[in-house]
C-alpha beads as a LAMMPS data file, in Angstrom:
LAMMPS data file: protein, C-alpha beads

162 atoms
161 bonds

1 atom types
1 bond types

-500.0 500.0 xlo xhi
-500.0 500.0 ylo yhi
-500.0 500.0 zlo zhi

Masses

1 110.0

Atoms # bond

1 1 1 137.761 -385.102 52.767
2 1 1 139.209 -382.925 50.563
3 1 1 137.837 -380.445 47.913
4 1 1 139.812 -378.497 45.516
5 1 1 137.863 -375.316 44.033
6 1 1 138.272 -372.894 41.328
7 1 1 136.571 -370.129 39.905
8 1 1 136.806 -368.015 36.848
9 1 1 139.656 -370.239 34.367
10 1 1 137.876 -368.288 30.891
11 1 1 138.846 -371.310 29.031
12 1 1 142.247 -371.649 30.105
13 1 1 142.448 -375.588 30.306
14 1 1 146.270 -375.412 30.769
15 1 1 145.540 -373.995 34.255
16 1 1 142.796 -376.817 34.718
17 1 1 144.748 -379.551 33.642
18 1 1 147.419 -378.490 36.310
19 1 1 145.061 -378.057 39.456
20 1 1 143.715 -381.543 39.004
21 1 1 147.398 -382.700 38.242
22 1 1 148.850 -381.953 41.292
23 1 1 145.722 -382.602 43.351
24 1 1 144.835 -386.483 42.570
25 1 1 144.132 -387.040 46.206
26 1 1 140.875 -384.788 45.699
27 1 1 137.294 -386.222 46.778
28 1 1 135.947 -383.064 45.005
29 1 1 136.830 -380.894 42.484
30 1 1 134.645 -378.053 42.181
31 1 1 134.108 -375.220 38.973
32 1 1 132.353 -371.843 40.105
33 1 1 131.423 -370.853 37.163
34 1 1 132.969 -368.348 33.810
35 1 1 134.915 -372.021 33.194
36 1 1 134.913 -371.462 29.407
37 1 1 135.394 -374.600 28.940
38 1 1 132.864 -377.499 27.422
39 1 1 130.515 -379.222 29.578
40 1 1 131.888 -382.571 28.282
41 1 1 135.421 -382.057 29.792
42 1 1 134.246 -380.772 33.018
43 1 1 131.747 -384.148 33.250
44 1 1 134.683 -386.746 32.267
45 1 1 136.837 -385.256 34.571
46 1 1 134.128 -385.181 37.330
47 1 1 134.839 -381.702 38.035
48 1 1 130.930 -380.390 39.379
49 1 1 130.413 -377.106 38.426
50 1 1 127.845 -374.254 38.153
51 1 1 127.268 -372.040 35.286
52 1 1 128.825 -368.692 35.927
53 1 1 127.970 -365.216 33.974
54 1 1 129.997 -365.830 30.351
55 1 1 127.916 -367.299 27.385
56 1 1 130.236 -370.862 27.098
57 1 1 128.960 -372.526 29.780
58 1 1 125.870 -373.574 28.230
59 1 1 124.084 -376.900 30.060
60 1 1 125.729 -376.106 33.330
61 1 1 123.035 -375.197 36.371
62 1 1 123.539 -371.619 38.199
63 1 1 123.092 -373.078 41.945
64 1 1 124.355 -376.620 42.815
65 1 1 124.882 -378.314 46.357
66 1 1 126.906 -381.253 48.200
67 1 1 126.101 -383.002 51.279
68 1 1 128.939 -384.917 52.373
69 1 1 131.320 -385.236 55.532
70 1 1 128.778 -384.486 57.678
71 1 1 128.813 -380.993 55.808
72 1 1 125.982 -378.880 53.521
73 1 1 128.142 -376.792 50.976
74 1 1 126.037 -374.406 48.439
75 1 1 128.078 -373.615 45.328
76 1 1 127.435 -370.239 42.993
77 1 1 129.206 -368.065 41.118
78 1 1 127.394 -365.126 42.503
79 1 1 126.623 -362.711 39.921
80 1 1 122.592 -363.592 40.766
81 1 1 123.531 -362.503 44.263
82 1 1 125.356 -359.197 43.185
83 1 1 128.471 -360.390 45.100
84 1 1 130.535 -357.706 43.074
85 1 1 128.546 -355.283 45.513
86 1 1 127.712 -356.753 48.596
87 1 1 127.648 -360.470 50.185
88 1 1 124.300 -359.643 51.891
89 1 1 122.419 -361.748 49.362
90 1 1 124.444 -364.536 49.101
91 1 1 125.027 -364.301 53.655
92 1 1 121.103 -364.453 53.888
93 1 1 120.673 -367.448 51.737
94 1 1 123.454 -369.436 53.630
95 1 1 122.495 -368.869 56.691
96 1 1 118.559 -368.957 56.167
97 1 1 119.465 -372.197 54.499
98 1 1 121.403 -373.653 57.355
99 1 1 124.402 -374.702 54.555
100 1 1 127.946 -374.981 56.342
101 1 1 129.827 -373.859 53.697
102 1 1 129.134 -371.191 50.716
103 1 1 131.774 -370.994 47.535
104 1 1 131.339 -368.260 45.155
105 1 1 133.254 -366.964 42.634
106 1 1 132.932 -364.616 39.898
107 1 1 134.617 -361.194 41.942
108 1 1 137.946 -362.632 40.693
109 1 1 138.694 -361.681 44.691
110 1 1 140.049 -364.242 47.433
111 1 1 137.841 -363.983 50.165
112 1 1 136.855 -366.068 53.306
113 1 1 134.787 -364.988 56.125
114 1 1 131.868 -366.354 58.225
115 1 1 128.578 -365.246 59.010
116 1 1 126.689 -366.893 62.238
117 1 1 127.846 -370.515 61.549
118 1 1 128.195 -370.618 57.820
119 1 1 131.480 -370.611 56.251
120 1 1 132.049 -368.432 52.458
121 1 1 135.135 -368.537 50.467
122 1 1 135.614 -367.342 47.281
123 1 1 138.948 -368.888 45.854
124 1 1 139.825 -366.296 43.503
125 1 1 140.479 -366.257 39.583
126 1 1 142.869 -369.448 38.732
127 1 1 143.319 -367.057 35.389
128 1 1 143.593 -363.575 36.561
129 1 1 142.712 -362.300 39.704
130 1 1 141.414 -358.634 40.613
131 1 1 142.741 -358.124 44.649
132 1 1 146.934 -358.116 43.902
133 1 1 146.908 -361.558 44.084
134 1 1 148.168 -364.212 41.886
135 1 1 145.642 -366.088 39.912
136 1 1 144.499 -368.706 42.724
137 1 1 142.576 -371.943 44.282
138 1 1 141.485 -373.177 47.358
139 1 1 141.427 -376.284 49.290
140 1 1 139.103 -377.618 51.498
141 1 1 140.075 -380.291 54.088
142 1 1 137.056 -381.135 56.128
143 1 1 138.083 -383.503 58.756
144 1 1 135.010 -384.550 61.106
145 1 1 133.800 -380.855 62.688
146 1 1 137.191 -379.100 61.532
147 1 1 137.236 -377.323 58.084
148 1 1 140.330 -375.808 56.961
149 1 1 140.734 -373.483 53.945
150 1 1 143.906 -373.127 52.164
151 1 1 144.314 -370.641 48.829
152 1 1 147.102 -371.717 46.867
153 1 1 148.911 -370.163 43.624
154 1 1 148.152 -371.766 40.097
155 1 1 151.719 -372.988 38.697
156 1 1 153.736 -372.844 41.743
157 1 1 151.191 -374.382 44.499
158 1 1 152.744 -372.015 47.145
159 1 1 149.924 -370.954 49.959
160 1 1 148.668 -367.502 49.954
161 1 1 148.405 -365.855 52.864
162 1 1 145.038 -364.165 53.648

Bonds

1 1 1 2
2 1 2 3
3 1 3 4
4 1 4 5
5 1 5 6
6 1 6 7
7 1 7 8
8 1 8 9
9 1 9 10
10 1 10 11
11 1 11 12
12 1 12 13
13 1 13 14
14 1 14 15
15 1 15 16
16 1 16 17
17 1 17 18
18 1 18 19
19 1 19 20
20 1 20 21
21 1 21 22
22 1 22 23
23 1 23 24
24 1 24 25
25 1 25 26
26 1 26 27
27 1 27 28
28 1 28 29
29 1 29 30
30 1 30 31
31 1 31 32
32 1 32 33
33 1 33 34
34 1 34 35
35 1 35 36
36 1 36 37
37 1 37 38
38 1 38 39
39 1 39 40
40 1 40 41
41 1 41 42
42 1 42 43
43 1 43 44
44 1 44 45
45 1 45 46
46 1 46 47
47 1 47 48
48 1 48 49
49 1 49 50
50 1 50 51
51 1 51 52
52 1 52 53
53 1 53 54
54 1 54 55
55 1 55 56
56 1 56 57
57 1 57 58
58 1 58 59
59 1 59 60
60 1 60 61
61 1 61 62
62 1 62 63
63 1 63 64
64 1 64 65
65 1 65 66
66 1 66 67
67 1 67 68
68 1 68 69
69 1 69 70
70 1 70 71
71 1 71 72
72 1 72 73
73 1 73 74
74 1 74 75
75 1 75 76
76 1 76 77
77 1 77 78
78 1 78 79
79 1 79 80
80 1 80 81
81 1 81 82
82 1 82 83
83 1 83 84
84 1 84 85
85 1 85 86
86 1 86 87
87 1 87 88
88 1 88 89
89 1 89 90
90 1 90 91
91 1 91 92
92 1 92 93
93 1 93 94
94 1 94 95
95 1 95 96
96 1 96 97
97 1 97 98
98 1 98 99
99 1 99 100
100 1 100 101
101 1 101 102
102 1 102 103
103 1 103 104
104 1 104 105
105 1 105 106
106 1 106 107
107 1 107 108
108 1 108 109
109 1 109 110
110 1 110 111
111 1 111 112
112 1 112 113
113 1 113 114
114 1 114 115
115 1 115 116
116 1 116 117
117 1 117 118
118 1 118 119
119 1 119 120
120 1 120 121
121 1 121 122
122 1 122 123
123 1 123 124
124 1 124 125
125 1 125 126
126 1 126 127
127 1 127 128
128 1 128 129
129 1 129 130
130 1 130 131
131 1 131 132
132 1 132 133
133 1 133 134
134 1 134 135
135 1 135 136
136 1 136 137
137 1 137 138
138 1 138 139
139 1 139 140
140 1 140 141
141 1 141 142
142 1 142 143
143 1 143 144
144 1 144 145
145 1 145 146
146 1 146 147
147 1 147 148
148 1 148 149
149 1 149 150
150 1 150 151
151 1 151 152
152 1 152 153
153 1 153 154
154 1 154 155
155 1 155 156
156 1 156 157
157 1 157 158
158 1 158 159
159 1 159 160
160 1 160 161
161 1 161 162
């Protein structure tokens, strides 16, 4: 199963419009939050998506969750769990929670690392990131018990190494 997820696009649909172009194959495509973009495009293009810490992304919820391939995935943008400071927050809820996965966004920051047997990626800014990077996404291939996470550049779809 495969889920493509982005974070932080501040309205840029361009960028959008090309992550779901070049990923058809996706089972899920997944908004973090700060989209900037209306809550009617992101439902007819069945992107799910949480509401993130900028004023246009009215209707949206702040937590959301997805149980599927055998996998529970909790999806935030973080800025209720101070990820800009720490990852303590946001570690004790997935873990207390027993999720398998945790995506965040909002630090505009790649970042994947586990804690006990909960997996938390961030995939960056697909508009500007704030680590050196180029404005990124990440995909998600679970496949049975084996989850792989890949961060790839917006416009060129060239893997970043982590």
């Amino acid at each position: 199963m495969k889920f493509v997820v982005f974070s932080d696009a501040h309205g840029n649909k361009d960028i959008v419009d090309w992550i779901l172009d070049v990923n058809k194959d996706a089972d899920y495509v997944i908004s973090l939050g700060d989209s900037g973009l209306h809550h009617d495009y992101l439902l007819n293009r069945d992107i799910v998506h949480v509401k993130g810490n900028i004023g246009q992304d009215p209707g949206f919820v702040y937590d959301n969750k997805i149980e599927d391939a055998g996998k529970r995935i909790f999806l935030t943008h973080g800025h209720k769990y101070k990820v800009h400071k720490t990852l303590d927050k946001l570690y004790k809820k997935g873990v207390s929670e027993d999720y398998d996965i945790v995506l965040f966004g909002h630090t505009h920051k790649i970042h994947k690392s586990k804690a006990a047997a909960t997996l938390f990626v961030n995939p960056g800014s697909c508009w500007q990131s704030n680590d050196g990077n180029p404005p990124s996404y990440a995909i998600i291939v679970i496949d049975g018990k084996d989850v792989d996470v890949t961060f790839k550049r917006v416009y060129t779809d060239v893997t970043i190494e982590v």
